[in-house]
N, C-alpha and C positions, 0 to 999 in steps of 0.2 A: 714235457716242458714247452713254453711258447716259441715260434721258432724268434719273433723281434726278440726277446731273452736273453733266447742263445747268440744272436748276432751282436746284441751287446755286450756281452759277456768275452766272445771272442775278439770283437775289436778291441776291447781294454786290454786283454793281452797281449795283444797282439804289437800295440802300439807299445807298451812294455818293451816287448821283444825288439822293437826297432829303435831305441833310443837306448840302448845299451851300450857301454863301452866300447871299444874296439881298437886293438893293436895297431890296423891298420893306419900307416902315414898321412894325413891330408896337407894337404896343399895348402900356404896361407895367404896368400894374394896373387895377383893377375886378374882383369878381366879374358872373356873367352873371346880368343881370336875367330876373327872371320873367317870360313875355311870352301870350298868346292867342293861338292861329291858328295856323293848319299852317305846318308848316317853321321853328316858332322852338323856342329852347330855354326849358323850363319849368326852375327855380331848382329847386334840391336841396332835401330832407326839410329842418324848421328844426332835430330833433334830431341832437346831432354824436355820432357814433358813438365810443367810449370810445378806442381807435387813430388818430383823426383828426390831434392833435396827433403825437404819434408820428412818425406817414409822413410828416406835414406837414415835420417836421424834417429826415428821409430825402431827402424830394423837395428839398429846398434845397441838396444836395452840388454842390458845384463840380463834379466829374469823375463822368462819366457811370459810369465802374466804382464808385463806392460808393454810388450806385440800388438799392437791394434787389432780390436777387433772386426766382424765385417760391417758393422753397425758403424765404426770411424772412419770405415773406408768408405763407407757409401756418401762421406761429405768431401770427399774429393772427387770432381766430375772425373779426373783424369787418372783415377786411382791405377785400374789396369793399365793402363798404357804406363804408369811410372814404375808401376812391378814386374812390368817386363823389360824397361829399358833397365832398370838397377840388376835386374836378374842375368843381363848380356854386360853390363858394362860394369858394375861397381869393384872397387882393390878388394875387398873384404869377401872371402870365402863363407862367413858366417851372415853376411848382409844378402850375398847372393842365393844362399839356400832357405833363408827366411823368406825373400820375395819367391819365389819358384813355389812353396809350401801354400803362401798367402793366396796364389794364385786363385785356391781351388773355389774361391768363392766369387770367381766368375765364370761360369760354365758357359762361355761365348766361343767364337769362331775362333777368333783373336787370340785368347789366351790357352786353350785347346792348341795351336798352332804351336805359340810360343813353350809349351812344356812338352808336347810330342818331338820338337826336334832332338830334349835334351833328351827325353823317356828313351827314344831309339837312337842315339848316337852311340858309339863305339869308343870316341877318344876325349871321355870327357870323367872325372875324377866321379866312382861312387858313390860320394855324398850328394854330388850334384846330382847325379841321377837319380838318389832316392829320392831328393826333393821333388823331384817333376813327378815322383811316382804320388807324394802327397798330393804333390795338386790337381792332380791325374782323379783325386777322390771327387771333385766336383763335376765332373765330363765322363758319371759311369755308365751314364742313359744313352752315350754314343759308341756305337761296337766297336771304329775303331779304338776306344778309348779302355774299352773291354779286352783286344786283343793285345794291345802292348801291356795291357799290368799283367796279363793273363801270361804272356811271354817272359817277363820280368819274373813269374815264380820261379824259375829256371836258372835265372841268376847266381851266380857262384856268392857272390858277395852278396852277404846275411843282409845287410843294409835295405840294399836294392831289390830282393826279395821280400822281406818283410813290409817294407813299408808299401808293396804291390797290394802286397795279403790285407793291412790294413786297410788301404783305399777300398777296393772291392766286398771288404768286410763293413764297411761301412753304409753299403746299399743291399738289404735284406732282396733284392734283384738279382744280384748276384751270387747268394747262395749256392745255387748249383754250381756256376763256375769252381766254387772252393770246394765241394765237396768231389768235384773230380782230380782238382788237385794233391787233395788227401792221399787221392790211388793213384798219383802219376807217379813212378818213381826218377824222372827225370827234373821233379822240381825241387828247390833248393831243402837238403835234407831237416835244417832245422825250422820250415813253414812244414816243411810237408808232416813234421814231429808234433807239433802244434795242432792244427789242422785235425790230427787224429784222436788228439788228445780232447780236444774240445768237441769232437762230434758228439749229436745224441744217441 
């Protein structure tokens, strides 16, 4: 079988697997507080990028099909800078994980920056971090962008795991990374289930 095939095959799973239910509690508003010391997230620019409101609007659609695509983002000069200031600042826990997600389709310094602090922090709610793990999909040609989803299989929370597995399953490059995951038995058991199941 081809391996592009298999990679497609296993990201639709996969992505499956991460958009599943879950008992788990979430959070229904706050922006994310400013904090000091590794592994937290620092609060977004206090200046609001002229598009902020805009996307903000976008990011609030009931159905996942009217999300802008990157094709609508690309007619706001200031798209990124608005998706990361909504992503540190907006009341809406569903507006904040939709910009974090949107991210991935800027594979800059900038926006790299803005989802690694969420990918490695410690005290910030698992949806949130799976979304950085989405957007972690567009930044998989930078290693360290490689070692935190790669870290992220490990994750107790299915969420934040899967959605690692999917990023990386998304770039036929990192193949091997997932096929070691397969046989890692320290990574989160229902990827590492997956994983095995979809090898050739």
């Amino acid at each position: 079988m081809r391996c592009d095939v298999l990679m497609s095959s296993l990201a639709c799973a996969l992505m499956l697997l991460a958009c599943a239910p879950t008992t788990a509690q979430q959070p229904t508003a706050g922006p994310e507080a400013a904090h000091g010391g590794q592994g937290q997230v620092v609060e977004s620019p206090q200046g609001k990028p002229a598009s902020a409101d805009v996307l903000r609007g976008r990011l609030k659609a009931r159905h996942v099909e009217d999300l802008p695509t990157a094709q609508e983002l690309k007619k706001h000069r200031d798209a990124q800078a608005a998706l990361i200031w909504i992503a540190g600042n907006d009341d809406a826990m569903v507006v904040r994980v939709r910009a974090l997600s949107l991210l991935r389709h800027f594979p800059t310094d900038e926006a790299f920056e803005a989802l690694a602090q969420r990918a490695g922090a410690q005290k910030i709610h698992p949806t949130l971090r799976a979304a950085a793990m989405r957007g972690l999909e567009g930044q998989t040609a930078r290693p360290q962008a490689q070692a935190l989803l790669k870290d992220a299989l490990r994750h107790k929370d299915r969420r934040v795991a899967m959605a690692a597995a999917k990023a990386l399953a998304a770039d036929p490059d990192c193949a091997s990374l997932l096929a070691e995951a397969a046989a890692d038995p320290l990574v989160n058991e229902a990827v590492r289930k997956k994983l095995q199941q979809e090898a050739p």
